[in-house]
N, C-alpha and C positions, 0 to 999 in steps of 0.2 A: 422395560424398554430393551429392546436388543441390540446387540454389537452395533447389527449392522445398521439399524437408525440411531444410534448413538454417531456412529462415522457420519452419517447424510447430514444429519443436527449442526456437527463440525462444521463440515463442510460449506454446507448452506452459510452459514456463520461466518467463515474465513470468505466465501467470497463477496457477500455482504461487506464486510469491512475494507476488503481490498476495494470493491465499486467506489467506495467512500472515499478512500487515498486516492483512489486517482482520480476522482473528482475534483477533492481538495487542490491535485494540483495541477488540474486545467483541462482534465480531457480531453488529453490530445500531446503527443511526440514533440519533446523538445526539439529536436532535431531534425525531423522534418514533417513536423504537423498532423501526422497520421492521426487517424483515431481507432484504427484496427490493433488485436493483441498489442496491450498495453501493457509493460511492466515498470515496477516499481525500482529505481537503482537510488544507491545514493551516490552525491556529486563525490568525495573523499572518504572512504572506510577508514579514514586513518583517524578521522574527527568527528568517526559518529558517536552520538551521544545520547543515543536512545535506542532499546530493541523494538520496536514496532510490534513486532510479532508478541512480545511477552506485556508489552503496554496497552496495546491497545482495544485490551479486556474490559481494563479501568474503565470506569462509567465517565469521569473527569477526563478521559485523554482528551477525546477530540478539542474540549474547550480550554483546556490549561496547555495542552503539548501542538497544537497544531504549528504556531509560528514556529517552533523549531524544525516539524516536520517538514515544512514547504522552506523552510529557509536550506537543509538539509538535504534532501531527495528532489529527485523531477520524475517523469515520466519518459520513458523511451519504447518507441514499438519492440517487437522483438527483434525486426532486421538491423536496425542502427546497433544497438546493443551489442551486436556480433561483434 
């Protein structure tokens, strides 16, 4: 396999996982409802308690980590975010 479908493979993968997270947490802009460019924030960096990006490899995330993750993180469009 080559570099560069080794990168797609990732990629495909990361955004997969990300569709999921923000699925998980409602599909749509805490702030004002959007469902366009969605990203993922957490409410306090001072009390996170999980890396996402390095967990949610784990085949158990979704079903052991997710009440943290929704207890943890919302969703915000990009523009509220600003």
């Amino acid at each position: 396999m080559s570099r560069a479908d080794n990168i797609k493979k990732l990629l495909e993968k990361y955004h997969t996982q990300r569709d999921q997270a923000i699925e998980i947490l409602g599909n749509k802009c805490k702030s004002c409802g959007s469902i366009d460019r969605l990203e993922i924030d957490h409410i306090d960096p001072a009390t996170k308690e999980l890396d996402i990006s390095k967990q949610w490899n784990h085949p158990a995330f979704w079903d052991v980590e997710k009440r943290a993750f929704v207890k943890s993180n919302y969703a915000k469009c990009s523009i509220c975010k600003k």
